[in-house]
VMD Tcl script that draws the C-alpha trace (Angstrom):
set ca {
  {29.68 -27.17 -35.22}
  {33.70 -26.49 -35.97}
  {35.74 -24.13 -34.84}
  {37.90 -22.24 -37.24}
  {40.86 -23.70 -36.74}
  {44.76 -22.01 -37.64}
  {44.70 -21.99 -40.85}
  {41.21 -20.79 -41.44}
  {42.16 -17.87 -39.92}
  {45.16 -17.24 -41.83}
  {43.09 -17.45 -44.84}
  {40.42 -15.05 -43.48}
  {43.31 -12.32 -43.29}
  {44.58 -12.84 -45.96}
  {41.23 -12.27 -47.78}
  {40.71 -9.19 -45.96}
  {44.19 -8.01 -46.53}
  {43.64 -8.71 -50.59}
  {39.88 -6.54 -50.40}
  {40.99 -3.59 -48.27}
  {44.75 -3.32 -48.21}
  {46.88 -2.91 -45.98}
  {46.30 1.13 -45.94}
  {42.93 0.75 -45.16}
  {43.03 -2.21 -42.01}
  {43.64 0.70 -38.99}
  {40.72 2.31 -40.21}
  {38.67 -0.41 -40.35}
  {39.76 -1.74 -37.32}
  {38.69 1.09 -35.53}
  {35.52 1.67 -36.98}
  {34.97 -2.08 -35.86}
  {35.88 -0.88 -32.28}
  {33.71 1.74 -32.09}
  {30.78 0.10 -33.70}
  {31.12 -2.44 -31.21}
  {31.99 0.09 -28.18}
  {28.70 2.20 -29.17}
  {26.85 -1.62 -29.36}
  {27.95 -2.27 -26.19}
  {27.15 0.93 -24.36}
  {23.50 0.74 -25.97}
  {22.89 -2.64 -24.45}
  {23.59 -1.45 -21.08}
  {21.47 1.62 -20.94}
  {18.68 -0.85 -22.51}
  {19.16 -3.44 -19.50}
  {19.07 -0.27 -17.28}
  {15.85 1.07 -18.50}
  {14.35 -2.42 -18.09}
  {15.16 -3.41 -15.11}
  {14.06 0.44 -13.61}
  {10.84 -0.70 -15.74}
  {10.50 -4.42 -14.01}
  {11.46 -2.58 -10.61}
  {8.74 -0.40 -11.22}
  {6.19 -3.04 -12.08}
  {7.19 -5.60 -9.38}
  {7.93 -2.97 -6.37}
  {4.33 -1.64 -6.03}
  {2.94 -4.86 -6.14}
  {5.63 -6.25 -3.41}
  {4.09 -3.41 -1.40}
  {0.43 -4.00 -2.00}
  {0.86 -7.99 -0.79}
  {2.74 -6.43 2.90}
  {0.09 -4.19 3.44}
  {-2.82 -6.67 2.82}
  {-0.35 -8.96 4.76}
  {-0.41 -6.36 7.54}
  {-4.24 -5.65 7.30}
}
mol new
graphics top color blue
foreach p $ca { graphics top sphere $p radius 0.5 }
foreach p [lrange $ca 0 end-1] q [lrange $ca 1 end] { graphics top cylinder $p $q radius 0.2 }
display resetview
C-alpha cells in the first residue's frame, strides 16, 4: 500500500480548508484533540481493568498449583 506522499497532503488541506474555512480549523482541531485525548485515556483504563481481571483469574490458580506442589 502507498503512502501519501507531499502533494497528497497538500491537497487534503486544501480540501479541508475549502469545507470548513479557515474560521472554523482551531475548533476542529481541538475537538480532534480531545476526541482523541478522551480515546486514549479510555483505552488505558480498559487495559487496566483487564489485566486486574487476568491477574485475578491467573493469581489464584498460580497459588492452587504451589500448594498442591507443597502438599
Amino acid at each position: 500500500m502507498m503512502g501519501i506522499g507531499a502533494s497528497g497532503m497538500i491537497w487534503i488541506a486544501a480540501i479541508i480548508l475549502l469545507l470548513f474555512g479557515s474560521r472554523k480549523l482551531p475548533e476542529l482541531g481541538r475537538a480532534v484533540g480531545r476526541t482523541l485525548h478522551e480515546f486514549k485515556k479510555g483505552t488505558k483504563e480498559l487495559t487496566g481493568e483487564l489485566e486486574a481481571i487476568d491477574l485475578k483469574e491467573v493469581l489464584p490458580n498460580e497459588h492452587q498449583s504451589d500448594n498442591r506442589k507443597r502438599a
